[in-house]
GULO-262819 format. One record per residue (C-alpha): x, y, z; residue number from 1. Coordinates in steps of 0.1 Angstrom, whole numbers. Example, Ala and Ser with C-alpha at 12.3 -4.5 7.8 and 13.67 -1.06 7.14 Angstrom:
BEGIN
       u       v       w   seq
     123     -45      78     1
     137     -11      71     2
! end
This chain:
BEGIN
       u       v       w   seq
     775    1260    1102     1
     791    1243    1067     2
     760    1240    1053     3
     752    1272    1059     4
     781    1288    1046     5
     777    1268    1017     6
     745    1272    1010     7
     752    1316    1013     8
     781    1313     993     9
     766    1288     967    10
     724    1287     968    11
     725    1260     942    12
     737    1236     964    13
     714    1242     994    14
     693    1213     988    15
     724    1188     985    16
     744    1195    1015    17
     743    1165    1035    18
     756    1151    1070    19
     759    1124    1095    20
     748    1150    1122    21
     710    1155    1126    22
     705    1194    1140    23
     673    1187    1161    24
     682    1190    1198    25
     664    1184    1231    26
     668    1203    1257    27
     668    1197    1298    28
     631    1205    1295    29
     623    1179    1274    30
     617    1201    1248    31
     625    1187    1208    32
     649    1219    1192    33
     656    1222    1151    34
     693    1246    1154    35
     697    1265    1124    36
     716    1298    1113    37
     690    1326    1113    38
     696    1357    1095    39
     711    1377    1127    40
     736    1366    1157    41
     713    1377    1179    42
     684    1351    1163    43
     707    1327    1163    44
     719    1334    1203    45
     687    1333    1216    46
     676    1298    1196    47
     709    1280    1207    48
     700    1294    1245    49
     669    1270    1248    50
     692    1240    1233    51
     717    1250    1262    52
     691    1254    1284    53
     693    1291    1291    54
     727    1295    1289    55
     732    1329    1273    56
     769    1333    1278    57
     774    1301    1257    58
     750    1307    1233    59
     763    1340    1221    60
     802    1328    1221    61
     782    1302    1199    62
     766    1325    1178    63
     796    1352    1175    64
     819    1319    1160    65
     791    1312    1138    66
     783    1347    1118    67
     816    1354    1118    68
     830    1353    1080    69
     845    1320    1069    70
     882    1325    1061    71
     901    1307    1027    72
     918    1273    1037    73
     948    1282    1015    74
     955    1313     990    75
     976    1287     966    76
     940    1271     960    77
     930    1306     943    78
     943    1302     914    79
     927    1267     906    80
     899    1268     878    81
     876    1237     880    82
     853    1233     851    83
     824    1226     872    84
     791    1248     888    85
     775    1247     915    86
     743    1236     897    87
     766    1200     894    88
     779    1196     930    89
     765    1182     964    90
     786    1176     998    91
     790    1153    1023    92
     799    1163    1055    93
     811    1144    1090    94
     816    1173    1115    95
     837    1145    1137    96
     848    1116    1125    97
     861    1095    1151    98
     833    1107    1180    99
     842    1084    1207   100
     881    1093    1207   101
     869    1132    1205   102
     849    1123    1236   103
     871    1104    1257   104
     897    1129    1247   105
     931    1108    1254   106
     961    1124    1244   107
     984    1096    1229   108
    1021    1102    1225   109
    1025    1098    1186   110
    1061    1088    1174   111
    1070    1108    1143   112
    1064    1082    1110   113
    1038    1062    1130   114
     999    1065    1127   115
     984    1067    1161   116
     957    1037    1171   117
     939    1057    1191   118
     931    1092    1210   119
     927    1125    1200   120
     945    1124    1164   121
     917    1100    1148   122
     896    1129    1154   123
     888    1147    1120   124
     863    1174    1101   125
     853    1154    1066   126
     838    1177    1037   127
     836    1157    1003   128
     822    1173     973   129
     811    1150     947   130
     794    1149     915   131
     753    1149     913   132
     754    1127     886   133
     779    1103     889   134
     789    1101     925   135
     821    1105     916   136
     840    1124     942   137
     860    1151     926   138
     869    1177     959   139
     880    1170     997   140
     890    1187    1028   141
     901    1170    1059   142
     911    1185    1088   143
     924    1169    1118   144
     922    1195    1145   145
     942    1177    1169   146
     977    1169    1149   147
    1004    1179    1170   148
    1010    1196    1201   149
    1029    1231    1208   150
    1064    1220    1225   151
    1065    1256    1243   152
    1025    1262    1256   153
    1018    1223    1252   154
     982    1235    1229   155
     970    1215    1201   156
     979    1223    1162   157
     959    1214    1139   158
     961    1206    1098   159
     941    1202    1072   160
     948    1187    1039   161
     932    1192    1005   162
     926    1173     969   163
     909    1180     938   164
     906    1151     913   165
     885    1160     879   166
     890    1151     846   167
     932    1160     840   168
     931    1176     867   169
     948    1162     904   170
     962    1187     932   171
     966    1177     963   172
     986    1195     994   173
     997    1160    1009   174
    1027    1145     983   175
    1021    1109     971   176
    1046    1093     993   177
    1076    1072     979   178
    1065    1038     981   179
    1097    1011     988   180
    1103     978     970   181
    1071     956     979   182
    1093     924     983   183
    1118     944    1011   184
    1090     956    1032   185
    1060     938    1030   186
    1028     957    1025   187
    1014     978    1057   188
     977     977    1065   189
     957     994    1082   190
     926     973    1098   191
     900     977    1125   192
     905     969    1156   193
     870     947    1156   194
     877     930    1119   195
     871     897    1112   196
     897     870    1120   197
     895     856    1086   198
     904     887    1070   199
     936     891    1095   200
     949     853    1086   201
     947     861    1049   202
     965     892    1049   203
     996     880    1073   204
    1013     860    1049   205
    1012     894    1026   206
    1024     917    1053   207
    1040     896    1079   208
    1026     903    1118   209
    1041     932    1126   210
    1026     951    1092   211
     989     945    1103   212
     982     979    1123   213
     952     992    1139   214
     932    1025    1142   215
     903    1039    1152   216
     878    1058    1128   217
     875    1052    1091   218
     880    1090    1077   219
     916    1083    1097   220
     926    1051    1085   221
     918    1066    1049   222
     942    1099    1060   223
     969    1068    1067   224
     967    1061    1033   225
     973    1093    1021   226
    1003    1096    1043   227
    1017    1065    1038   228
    1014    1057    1072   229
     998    1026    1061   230
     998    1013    1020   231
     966    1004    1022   232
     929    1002    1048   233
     908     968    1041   234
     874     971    1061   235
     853     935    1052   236
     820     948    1070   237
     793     977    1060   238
     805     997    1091   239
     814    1030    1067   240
     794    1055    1054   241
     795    1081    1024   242
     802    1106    1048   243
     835    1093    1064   244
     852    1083    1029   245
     839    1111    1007   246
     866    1136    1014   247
     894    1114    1021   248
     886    1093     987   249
     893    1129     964   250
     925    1134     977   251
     935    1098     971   252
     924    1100     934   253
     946    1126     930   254
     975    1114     945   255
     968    1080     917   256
     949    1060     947   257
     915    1055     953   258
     887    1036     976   259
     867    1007     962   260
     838     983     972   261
     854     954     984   262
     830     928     978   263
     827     942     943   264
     864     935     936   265
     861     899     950   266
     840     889     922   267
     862     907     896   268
     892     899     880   269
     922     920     890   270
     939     933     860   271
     930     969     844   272
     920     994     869   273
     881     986     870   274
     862    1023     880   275
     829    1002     888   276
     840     994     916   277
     851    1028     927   278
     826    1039     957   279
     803    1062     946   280
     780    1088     965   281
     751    1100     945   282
     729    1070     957   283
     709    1056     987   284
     710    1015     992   285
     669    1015     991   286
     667     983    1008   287
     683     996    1038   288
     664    1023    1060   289
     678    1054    1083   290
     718    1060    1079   291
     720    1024    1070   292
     708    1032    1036   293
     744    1054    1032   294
     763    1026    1042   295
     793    1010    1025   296
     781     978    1030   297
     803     961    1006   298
     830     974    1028   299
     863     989    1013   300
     895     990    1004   301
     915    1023    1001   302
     946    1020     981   303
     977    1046     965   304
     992    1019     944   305
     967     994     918   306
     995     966     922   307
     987     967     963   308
     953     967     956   309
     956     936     933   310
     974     916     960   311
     950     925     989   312
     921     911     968   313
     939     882     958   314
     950     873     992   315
     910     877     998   316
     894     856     972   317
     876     827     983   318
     879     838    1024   319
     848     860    1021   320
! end
């Protein structure tokens, strides 16, 4: 549905709209189904009936939702000139980041200041725009459906948030938050449930027990970031891809921040900001094959403050 938007609004991108989600189907028959967006509702209806295996009633709800015009995310963003074309652009999109807490559905009780480990709030909608040439991620849009409940009906809310980071220019909808005094708090971190011992031994002496926190999905943990739920995310393995850190990754650049390749800073010294080792997303790992080759298989760090970033990679040196 993105890409097709997209690709209506913007033909010169149609080619380089890409995604985690493959859109070929099979139905209860057995049968193998490529979904697309055909040029009327009623197309588009009776191709989603054989995926739902002749369920009109669905299909059409499906279909309505679909053709129905996309509405602007903000009107503030209107008047916000970006010297860039289409021609320049691609887009990476993960429809839910987070699938396995969308799917088990829990609803967690979140306490207001805290990220939440687990359940429905991990769950997000990821678009990244980035730079054809480069890979340098200059646009973002993440919306987490599942934010807060409604006190009176008890319904989810949902919230998205929005950065644009290109040349002198760095909006963003979520403020960079005021960071304390290093030495009174510690540093928080946000980790993996699954990472690697090593990597939680190194970083306790930096943040003391109690500021090593865990979350699921890695378009999240970046969001925690942003917040300032969590100074910074440090994920050792290639368990990301392009898709879950595109989006988050523009709106810490503008807030000052930004997401590196961790093994890349390990064999760099820490002083100036280095932009090689930014992650980039222009460029498949050829030695890999499938969605490996999108992998971040340097793993990552996501950071708001260069100094935090210094001491995370410090604390790693030699453990890796």
């Amino acid at each position: 549905m993105i890409r097709h938007d997209v690709g209506a609004q913007f033909p010169e991108m149609a080619g380089f709209i890409h995604g985690e989600e493959s859109n070929k189907f099979e139905n209860g028959l057995g049968e193998s189904v490529t979904v697309t967006v055909c040029h009327t509702e009623e197309e588009t209806a009776a191709l989603l009936a054989t995926v739902l295996d002749g369920d009109r009633t669905a299909a059409c709800l499906l279909a309505r939702a679909i053709h129905q015009d996309p509405a602007t995310i903000e009107t503030s963003t209107d008047s916000l000139t970006i010297p860039l074309s289409p021609a320049e652009l691609a887009i990476w999109i993960d429809p839910i980041d987070a699938t396995s807490q969308y799917i088990e559905g829990k609803e967690e009780v979140l306490e207001e200041g805290h990220l939440s480990p687990s359940g429905l709030h991990c769950a997000l909608v990821l678009i990244g725009v980035y730079l054809r040439s480069t890979g340098e991620p200059v646009m973002g849009v993440v919306n987490q459906p599942f934010n807060h409940q409604d006190p009176a009906g008890g319904g989810w809310r949902g919230k998205h948030f929005w950065g644009v980071s290109y040349g002198s220019i760095n909006v963003c909808s979520a403020s960079r938050p005021k960071d304390g005094a290093e030495g009174e708090r510690g540093l928080s971190v946000v980790l993996s449930s699954s990472e690697k011992q090593v990597v939680k031994e190194a970083l306790t002496p930096l943040c003391g027990p109690d500021k090593l926190i865990y979350a699921s999905g890695a378009g999240y943990k970046i969001l925690c970031v942003i917040q300032g739920l969590a100074d910074v995310y440090v994920l050792s393995e290639g368990s990301a891809f392009k898709w879950d850190s595109c989006a988050p990754h523009a709106l810490l650049r503008a807030l000052g921040g930004g997401v590196v390749d961790l093994s890349k800073c390990l064999q760099s010294s820490c002083g100036a900001q280095d932009h090689s080792t930014e992650l980039t997303y222009h460029q498949p790992d050829d030695e890999c094959k499938g969605a490996e080759r999108w992998a971040h298989r340097g793993g990552l760090v996501a950071y708001r403050d260069h100094s935090q970033l210094c001491s995370i990679v410090t604390a790693l040196k030699g453990k890796l």
